[in-house]
N, C-alpha and C positions, 0 to 999 in steps of 0.2 A: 208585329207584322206591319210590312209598311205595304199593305196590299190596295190601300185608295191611293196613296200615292202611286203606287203604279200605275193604276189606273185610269186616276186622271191624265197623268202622263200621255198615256195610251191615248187615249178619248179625243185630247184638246190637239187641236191645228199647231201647228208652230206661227207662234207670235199670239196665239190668242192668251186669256188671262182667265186664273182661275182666284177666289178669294174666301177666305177661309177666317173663321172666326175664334179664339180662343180667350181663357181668361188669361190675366197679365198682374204681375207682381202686386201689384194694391188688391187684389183679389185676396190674397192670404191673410191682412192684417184684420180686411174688411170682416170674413169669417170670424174671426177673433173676434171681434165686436157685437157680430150676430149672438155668439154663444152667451155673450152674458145678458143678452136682452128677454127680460120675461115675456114682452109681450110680440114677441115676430110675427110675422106673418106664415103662412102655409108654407111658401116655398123655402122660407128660411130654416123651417125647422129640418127640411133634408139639408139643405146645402150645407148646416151649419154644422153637420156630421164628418164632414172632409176636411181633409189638411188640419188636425188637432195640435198637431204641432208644429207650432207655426212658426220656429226657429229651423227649424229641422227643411220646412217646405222653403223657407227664403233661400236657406242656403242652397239646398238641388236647385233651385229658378237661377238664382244667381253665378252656380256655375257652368248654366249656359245647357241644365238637363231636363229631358221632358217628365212636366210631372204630372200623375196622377192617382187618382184615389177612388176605389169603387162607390166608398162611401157620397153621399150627395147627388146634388141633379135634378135638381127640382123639388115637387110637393115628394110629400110623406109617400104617396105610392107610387111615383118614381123611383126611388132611392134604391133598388134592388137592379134596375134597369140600365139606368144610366151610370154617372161618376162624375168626377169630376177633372180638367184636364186644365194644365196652363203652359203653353209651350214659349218661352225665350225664348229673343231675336238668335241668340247666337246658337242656339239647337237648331231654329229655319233653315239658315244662311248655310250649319253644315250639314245638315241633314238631307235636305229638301235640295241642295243643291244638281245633287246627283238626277233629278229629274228636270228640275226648274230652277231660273233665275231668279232667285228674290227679290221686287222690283218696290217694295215698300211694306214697312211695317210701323203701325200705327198703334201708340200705347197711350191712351189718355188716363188722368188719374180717374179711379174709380168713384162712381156718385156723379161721373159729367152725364152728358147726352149719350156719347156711348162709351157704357162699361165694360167691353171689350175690346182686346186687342185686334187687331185685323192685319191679318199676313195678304198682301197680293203675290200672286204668282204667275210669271207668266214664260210660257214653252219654248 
């Protein structure tokens, strides 16, 4: 359902900006990494429930599909809650078009300052 997108839609002035946070391709390998770590922290050990297959999840990112997985999203009693989501530039650009201009998308590697991607969108 693309029912916040509508909404925002709805909501935001023309020409103002909305900006939305997602994980991004280095996110999948990073999980990988998580799972063989005996000692993670809290949140690791939900997050590191998502995307188990991580050839499988590069390929969807990579052909430009949104991906997601129940599994993950934080500590151990998140995980039933939340999920986990990593939307491509090229899923924004078609997807999100239909409501907004996609005016910027920011993918830094993962492990920088920030580890997520950031879509701006503006009306």
């Amino acid at each position: 359902s693309f029912a916040w997108v509508r909404e925002c839609s709805r909501v935001l002035k023309p020409g103002w900006i909305a900006a939305l946070t997602t994980r991004h391709r280095d996110f999948f390998p990073y999980l990988a990494s998580l799972r063989g770590a005996p000692d993670r922290p809290d949140f690791a050990r939900g997050v590191a429930c998502a995307f188990v297959d991580t050839d499988a999840a590069l390929a969807t990112y990579d052909r430009g599909d949104f991906c997601f997985d129940a599994k993950g999203g934080g500590g151990t009693g998140l995980t039933p809650t939340y999920g986990e989501a990593a939307i491509p530039q090229a899923y924004a650009e078609r997807v999100y078009s239909e409501f907004f201009r996609t005016v910027h998308f920011v993918s830094p590697q993962y492990g920088q300052h920030l580890d997520q991607a950031v879509i701006v969108l503006q009306k």
